[in-house]
N, C-alpha and C positions, 0 to 999 in steps of 0.2 A: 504494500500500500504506500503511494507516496502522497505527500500534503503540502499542498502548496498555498503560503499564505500570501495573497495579494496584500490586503489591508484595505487604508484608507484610498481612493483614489483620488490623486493632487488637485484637480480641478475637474467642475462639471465637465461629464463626458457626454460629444452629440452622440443619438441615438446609432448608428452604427458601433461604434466603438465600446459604448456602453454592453450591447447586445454581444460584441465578441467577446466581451469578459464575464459575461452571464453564461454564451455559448461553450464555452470553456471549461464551466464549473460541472462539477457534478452535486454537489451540497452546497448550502448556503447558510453560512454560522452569522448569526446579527446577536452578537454578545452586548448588546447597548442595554442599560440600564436606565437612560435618559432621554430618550429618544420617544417623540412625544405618541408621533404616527406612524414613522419608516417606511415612507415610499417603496425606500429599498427592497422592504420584505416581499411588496405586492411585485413588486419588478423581477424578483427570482421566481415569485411561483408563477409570473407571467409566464418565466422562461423555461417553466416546468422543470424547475429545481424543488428537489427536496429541503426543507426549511427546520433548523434548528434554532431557537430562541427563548427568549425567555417569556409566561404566561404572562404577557398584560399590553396593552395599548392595541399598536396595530396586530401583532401576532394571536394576541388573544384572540380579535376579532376576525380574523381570517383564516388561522391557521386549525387544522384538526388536529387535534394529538393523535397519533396513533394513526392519522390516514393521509395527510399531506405536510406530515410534518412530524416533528416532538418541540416539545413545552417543557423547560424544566421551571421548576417554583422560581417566582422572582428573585433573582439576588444570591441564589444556589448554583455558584459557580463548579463546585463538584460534579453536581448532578447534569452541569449544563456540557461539562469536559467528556464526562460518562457517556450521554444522551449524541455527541458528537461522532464520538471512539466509534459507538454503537452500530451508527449507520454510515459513517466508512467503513466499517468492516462486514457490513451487509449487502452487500450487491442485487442482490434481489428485491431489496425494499427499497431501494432506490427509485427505479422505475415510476411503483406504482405509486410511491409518495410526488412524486414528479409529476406524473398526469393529474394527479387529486388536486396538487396545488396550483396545476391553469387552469384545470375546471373552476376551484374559486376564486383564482384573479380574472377568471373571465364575468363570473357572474357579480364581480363587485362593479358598483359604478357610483357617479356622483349624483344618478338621482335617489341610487339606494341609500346612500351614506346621508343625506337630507331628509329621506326619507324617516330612515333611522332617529337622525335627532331628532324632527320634527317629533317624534312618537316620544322620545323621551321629555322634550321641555314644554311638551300637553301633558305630561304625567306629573310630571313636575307641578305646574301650575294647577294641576286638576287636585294634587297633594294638601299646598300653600291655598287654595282657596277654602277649601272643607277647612283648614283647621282654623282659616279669617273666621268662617260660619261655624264652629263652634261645632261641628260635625266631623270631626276627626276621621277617616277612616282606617283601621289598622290595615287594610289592604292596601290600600294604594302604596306602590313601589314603581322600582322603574323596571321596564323590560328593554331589552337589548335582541 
């Protein structure tokens, strides 16, 4: 098995170039801890890369554990080393994590992600009014 660490790349890359370095990869490690959304992530399972990251933000919301991808717990850099090891050394899970993850960077878009909020900052407001009226609901929460 060999492993080759690109890293950061020095400046935005255009979309050709961008795509060679995607086309190149076989996994795709987004070890960010601070990164709000990560285009990036949606950009590898574009490119039907398998995705290893950690459970929250954009990964959380795109990524399946277990089917186009692994999630290790936030901040569990062990688990995250582990979770990596795992699937370079898995050639056969590669593939099908690969295809799962353009099926859902295909089916993401901007009017779903609006959509999404939308549904949350009605829930939200629908929360904050019941408890203005004095009608609290213990249900209301948010869905995602």
């Amino acid at each position: 098995m060999t492993v080759t660490a690109v890293g950061g790349l020095p400046e935005i890359q255009p979309g050709d170039d961008l795509a060679a370095h995607y086309a190149s990869a076989d996994v795709f490690l987004f070890p960010s801890i601070t990164e709000t959304f990560g285009n990036v992530t949606l950009e590898a399972m574009a490119s039907g890369l398998a995705v290893v990251a950690y459970d929250y933000a954009a990964a959380q919301q795109y990524v399946r554990h277990g089917v186009s991808g692994l999630l290790a717990p936030q901040g569990d850099a062990a688990e995250f080393v582990r979770m990596a090891a795992q699937l370079a050394r898995n050639r056969n899970l590669r593939p099908s994590f690969g295809l799962e993850a353009r099926r859902a960077a295909e089916a993401a878009s901007w009017d779903r992600a609006f959509d999404d909020l939308e549904r949350v900052l009605r829930n939200i407001a629908g929360t904050v009014r019941a408890e203005v009226d004095g009608t609290r609901r213990e249900s209301a929460h948010v869905e995602t």
